[in-house]
VEXDO-715274 format. One record per residue (C-alpha): residue in one letter; x, y, z. Coordinates in Angstrom, 2 decimals, padded with zeros to 5 digits. Layout:
# residues N
atom residu A&px X&py Y&pz Z
...
This chain:
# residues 272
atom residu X&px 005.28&py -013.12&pz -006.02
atom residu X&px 002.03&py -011.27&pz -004.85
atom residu X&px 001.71&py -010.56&pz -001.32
atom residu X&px -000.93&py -009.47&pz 000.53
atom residu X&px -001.99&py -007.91&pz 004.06
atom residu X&px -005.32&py -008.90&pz 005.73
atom residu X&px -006.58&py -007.22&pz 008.74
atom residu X&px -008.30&py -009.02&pz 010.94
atom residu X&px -010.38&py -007.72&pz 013.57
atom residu X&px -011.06&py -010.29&pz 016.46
atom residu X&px -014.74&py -010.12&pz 018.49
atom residu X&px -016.07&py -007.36&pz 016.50
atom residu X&px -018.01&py -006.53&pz 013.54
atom residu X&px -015.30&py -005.58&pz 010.68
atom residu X&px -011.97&py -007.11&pz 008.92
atom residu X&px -010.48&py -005.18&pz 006.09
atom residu X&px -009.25&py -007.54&pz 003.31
atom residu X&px -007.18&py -005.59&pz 000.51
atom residu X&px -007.71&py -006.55&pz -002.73
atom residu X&px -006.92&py -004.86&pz -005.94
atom residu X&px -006.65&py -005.76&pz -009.53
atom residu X&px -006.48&py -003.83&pz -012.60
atom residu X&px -005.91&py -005.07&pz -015.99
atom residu X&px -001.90&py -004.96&pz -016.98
atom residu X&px -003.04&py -002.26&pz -020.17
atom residu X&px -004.58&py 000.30&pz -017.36
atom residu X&px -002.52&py 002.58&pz -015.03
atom residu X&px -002.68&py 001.24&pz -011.05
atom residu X&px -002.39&py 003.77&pz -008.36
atom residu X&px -002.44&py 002.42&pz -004.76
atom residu X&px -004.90&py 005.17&pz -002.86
atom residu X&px -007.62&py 005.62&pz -005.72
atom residu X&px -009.76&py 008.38&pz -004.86
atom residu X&px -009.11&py 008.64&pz -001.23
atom residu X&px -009.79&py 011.74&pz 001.23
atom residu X&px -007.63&py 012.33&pz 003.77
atom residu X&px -008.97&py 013.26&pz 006.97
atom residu X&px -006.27&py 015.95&pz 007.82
atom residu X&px -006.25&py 017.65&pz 003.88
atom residu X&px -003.78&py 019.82&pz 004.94
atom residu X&px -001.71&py 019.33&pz 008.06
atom residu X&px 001.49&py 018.57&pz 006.91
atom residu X&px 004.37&py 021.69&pz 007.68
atom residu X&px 005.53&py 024.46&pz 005.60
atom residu X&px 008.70&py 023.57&pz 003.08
atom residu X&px 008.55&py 019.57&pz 003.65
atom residu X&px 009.25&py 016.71&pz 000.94
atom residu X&px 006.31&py 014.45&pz 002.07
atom residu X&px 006.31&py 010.95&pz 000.49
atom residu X&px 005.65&py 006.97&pz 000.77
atom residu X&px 007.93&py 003.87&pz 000.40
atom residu X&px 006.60&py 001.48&pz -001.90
atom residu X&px 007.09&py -001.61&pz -003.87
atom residu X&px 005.29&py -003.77&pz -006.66
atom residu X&px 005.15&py -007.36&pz -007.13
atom residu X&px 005.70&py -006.99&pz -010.53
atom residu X&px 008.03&py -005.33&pz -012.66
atom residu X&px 006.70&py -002.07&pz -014.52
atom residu X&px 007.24&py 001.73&pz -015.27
atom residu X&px 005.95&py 004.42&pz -013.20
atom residu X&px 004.83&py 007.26&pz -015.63
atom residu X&px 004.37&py 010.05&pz -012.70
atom residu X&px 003.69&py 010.81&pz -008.93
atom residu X&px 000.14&py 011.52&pz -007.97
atom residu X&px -000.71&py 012.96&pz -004.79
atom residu X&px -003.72&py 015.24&pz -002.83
atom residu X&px -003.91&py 018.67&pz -002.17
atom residu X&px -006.40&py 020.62&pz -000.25
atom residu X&px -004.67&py 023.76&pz -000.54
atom residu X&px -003.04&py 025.03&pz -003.57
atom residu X&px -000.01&py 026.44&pz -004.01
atom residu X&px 001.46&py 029.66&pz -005.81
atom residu X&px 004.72&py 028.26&pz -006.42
atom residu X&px 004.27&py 024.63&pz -008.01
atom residu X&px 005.57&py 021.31&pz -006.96
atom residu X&px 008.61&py 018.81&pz -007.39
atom residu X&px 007.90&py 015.17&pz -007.97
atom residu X&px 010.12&py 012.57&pz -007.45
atom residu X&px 010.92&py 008.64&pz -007.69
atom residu X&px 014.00&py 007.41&pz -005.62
atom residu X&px 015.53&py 004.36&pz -004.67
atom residu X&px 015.17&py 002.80&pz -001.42
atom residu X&px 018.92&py 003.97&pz -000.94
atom residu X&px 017.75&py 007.68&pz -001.91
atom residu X&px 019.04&py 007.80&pz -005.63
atom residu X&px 016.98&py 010.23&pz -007.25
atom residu X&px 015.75&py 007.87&pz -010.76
atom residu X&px 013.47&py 011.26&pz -011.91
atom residu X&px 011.43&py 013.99&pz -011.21
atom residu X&px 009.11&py 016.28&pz -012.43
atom residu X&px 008.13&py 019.86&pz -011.95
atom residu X&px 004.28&py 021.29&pz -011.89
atom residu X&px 004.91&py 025.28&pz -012.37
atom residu X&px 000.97&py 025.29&pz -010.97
atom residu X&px -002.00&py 023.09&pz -009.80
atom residu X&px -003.08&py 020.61&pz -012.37
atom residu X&px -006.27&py 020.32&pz -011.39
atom residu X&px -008.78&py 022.77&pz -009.14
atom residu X&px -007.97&py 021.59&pz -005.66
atom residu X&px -009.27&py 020.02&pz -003.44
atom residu X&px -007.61&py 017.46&pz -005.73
atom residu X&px -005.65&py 014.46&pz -006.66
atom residu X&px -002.14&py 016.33&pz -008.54
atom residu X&px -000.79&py 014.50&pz -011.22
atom residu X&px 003.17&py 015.08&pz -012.08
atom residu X&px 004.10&py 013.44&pz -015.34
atom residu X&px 007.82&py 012.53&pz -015.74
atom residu X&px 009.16&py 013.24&pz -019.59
atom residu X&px 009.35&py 009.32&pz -020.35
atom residu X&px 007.99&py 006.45&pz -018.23
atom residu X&px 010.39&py 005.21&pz -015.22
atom residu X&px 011.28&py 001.26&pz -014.97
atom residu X&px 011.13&py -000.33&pz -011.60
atom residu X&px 012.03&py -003.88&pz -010.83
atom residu X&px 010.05&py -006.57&pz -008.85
atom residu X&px 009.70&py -006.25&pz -005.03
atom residu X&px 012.17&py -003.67&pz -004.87
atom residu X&px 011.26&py -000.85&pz -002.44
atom residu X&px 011.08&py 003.06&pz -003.73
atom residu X&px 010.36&py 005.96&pz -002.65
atom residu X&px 007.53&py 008.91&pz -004.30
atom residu X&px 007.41&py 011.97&pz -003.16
atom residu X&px 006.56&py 015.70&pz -003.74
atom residu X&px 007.95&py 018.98&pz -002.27
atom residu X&px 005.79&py 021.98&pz -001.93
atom residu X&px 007.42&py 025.53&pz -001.04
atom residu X&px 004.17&py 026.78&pz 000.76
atom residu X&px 003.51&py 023.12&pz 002.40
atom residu X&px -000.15&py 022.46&pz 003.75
atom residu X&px 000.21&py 018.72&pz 002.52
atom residu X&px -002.03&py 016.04&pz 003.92
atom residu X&px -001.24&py 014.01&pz 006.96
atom residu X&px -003.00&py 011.23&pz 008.42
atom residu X&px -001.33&py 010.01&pz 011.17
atom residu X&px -001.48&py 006.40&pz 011.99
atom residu X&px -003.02&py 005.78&pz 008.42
atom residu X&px 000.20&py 003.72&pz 007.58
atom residu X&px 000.46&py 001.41&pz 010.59
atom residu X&px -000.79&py -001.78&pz 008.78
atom residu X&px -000.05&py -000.57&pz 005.41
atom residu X&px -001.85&py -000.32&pz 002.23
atom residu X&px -002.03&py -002.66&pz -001.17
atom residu X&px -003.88&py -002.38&pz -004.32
atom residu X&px -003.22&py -005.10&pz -006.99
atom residu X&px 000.88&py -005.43&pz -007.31
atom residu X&px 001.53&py -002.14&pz -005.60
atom residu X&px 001.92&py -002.49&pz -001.94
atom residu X&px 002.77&py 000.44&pz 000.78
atom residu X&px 004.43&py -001.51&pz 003.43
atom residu X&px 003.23&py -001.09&pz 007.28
atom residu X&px 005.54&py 001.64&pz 008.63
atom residu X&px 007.13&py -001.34&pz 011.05
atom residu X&px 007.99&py -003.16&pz 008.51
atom residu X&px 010.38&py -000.78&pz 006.60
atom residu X&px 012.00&py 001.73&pz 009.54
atom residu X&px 008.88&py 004.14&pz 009.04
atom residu X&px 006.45&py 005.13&pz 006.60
atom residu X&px 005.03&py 007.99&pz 005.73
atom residu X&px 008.55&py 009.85&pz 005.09
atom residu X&px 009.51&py 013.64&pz 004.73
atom residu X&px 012.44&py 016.05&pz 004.31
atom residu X&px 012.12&py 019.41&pz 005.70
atom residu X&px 013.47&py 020.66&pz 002.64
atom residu X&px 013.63&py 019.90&pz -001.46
atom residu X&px 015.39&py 016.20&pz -000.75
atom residu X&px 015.49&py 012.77&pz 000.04
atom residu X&px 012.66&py 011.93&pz 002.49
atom residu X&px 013.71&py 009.76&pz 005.11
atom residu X&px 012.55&py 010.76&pz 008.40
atom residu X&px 009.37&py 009.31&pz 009.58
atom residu X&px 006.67&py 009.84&pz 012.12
atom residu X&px 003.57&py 008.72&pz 013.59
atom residu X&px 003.02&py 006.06&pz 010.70
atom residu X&px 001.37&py 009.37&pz 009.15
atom residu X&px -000.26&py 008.74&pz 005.35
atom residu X&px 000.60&py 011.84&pz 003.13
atom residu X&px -001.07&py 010.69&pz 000.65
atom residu X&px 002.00&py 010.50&pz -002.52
atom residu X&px 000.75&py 008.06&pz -005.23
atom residu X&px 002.22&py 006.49&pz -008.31
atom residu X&px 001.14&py 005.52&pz -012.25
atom residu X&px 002.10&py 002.50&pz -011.85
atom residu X&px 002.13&py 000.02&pz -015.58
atom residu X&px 003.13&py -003.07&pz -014.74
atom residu X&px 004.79&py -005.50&pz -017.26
atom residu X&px 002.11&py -008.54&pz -018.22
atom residu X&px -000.56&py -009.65&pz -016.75
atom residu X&px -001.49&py -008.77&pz -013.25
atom residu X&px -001.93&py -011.50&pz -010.44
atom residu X&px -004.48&py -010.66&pz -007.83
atom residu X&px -005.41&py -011.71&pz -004.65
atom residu X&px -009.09&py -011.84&pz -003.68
atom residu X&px -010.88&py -012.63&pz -000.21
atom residu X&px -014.52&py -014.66&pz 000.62
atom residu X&px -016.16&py -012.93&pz 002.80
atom residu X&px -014.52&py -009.37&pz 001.62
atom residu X&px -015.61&py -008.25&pz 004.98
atom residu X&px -015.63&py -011.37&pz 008.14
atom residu X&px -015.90&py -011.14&pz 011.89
atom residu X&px -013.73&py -013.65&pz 013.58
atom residu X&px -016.13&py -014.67&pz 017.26
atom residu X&px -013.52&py -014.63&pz 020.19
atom residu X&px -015.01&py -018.12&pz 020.67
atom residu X&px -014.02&py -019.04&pz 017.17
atom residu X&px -013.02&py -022.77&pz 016.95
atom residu X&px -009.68&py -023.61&pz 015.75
atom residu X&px -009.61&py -024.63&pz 011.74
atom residu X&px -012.65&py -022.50&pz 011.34
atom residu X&px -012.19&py -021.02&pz 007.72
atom residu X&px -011.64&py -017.39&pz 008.11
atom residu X&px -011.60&py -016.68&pz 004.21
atom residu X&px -011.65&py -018.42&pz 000.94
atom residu X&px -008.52&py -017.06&pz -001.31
atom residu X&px -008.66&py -016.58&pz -004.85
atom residu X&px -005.95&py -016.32&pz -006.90
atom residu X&px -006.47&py -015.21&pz -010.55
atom residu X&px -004.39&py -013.72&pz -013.41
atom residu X&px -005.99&py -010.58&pz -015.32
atom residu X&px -005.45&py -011.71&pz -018.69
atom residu X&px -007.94&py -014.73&pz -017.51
atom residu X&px -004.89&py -017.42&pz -017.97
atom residu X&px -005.64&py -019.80&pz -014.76
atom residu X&px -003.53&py -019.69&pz -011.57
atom residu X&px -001.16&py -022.72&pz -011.27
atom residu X&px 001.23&py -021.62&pz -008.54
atom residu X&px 000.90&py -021.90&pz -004.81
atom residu X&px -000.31&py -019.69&pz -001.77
atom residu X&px 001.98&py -019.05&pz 001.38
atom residu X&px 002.64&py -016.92&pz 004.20
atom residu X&px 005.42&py -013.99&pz 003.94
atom residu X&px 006.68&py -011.04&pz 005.86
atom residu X&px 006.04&py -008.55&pz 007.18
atom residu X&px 003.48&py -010.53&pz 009.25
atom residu X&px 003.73&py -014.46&pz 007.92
atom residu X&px 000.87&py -016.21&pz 009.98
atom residu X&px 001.15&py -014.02&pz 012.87
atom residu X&px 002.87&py -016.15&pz 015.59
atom residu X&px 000.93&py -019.21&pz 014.81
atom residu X&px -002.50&py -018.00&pz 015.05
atom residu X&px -003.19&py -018.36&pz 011.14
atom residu X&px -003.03&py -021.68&pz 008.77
atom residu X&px -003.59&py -022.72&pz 005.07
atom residu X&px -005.69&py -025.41&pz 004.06
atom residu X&px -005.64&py -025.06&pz 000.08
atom residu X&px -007.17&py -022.30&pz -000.85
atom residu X&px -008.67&py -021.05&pz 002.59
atom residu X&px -007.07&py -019.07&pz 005.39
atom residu X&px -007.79&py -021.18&pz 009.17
atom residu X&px -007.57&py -020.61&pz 012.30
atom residu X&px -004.25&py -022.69&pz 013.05
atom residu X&px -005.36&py -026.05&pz 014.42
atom residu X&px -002.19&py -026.36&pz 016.68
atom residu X&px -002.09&py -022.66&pz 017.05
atom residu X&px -002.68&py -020.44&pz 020.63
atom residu X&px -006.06&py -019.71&pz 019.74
atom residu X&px -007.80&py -016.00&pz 019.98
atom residu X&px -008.10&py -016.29&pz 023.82
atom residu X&px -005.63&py -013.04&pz 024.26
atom residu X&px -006.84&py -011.44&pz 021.10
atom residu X&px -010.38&py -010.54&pz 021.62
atom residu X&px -011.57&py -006.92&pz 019.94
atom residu X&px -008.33&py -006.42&pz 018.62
atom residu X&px -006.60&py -006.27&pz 015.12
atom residu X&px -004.10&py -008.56&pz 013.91
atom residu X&px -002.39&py -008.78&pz 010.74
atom residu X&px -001.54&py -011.78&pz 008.09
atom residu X&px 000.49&py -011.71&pz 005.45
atom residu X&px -000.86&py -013.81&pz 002.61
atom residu X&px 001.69&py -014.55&pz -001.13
atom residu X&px 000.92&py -016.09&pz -003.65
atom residu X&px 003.49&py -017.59&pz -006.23
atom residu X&px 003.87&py -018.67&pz -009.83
């Protein structure tokens, strides 16, 4: 099952619909090329790192993840359960790349995850000066199967240690900005949005299409299954429908009365 999070952003002028997709033969990361705004704000001696899950089975090959400032003595990466069971790690003995940067840790042989099972990346750096965003992981983050989960959905996001170990703590939602490789197994299922970016009026009727959704496999086999809401969000106390293939304003629902200029969040799977 593929979920996906769309932002929606009542009486003003932007929504941010997540869609992905990569071709199951090419790596997937979830941040891309991303800047954070804070490149280096994160303390001195901390595991930073980000709970994540995929949709689809795969391997993760290594942990990706920015600097801003380099660092003299090299970094640990690591994959762990949800549970904090360390699966692997790797070691950089210096910067991989001239920073300002996107680090790439390799593990010695690709690491299998399951299916919507939640994990944890991460990377310790002796000399810290890490990136931290804070907020940045409020509503979450998804790119093709991978998804970042909003930190209210999972007990926090954005975790750290404040030394070499299992990150669990969490504040302020913050995005550090840990990546995977990500391979998954077959052919990737993606979610994408019509309009990619839609204004909802306040005085937006209810069933007024918000978005047509396209499902579609990568390998070009067509989509069969069916589209549904999920958690974290589901339809967002009523205020969201399905009719098909588009995303409506529910027709029975409390309407956007109470909701005008703010964000709200949907939760859109799709099945096969």
């Amino acid at each position: 099952m593929l979920r996906q999070v769309v932002s929606l952003l009542f009486g003003m002028s932007l929504v941010m619909l997540m869609n992905g997709g990569e071709a199951s033969a090419q790596t997937i990361s979830i941040f891309g090329n991303a800047v954070p705004v804070d490149p280096t704000g994160a303390g001195a001696n901390e595991t930073l790192g980000v709970k994540f899950w995929s949709s689809q089975a795969g391997t993760v090959s290594g942990v990706r993840f920015y600097r801003a400032s380099a660092s003299s003595t090299g970094y640990v990466a690591s994959l762990y359960s949800a549970g904090g069971r360390l699966l692997g790690s790797a070691n950089l003995t210096s910067d991989s790349c001239s920073v300002p940067c996107w680090e790439v840790a390799n593990f010695a042989s690709p690491i299998s995850i399951a299916a919507n099972t939640t994990y944890v990346a991460a990377y310790y750096a002796l000399g810290g000066q890490g990136a931290g965003d804070p907020g940045e992981l409020k509503n979450g983050v998804m790119n093709g199967p991978l998804t970042v989960p909003a930190s209210s959905a999972v007990g926090g996001n954005g975790v750290y240690n404040s030394k070499n170990s299992f990150p669990k703590s969490s504040r302020w939602a913050s995005n550090y900005y840990v990546d995977v490789m990500f391979v998954p197994t077959g052919a990737v299922l993606t979610l994408s949005f019509n309009p990619s970016s839609a204004n909802i009026p306040a005085n937006a009727a209810l069933g007024s299409v918000v978005a047509t959704i396209t499902a579609s496999w990568s390998d070009g086999s067509p989509f069969t299954g069916t589209l549904s809401f999920a958690q974290p969000y589901s339809n967002d106390n009523g205020i969201f429908g399905l009719s098909g293939n588009h995303l409506i304003l529910n027709p029975s629902g409390p309407g956007l009365s109470a909701d005008t200029n703010t964000v709200q969040n949907v939760t859109v799977a799709a099945t096969q």
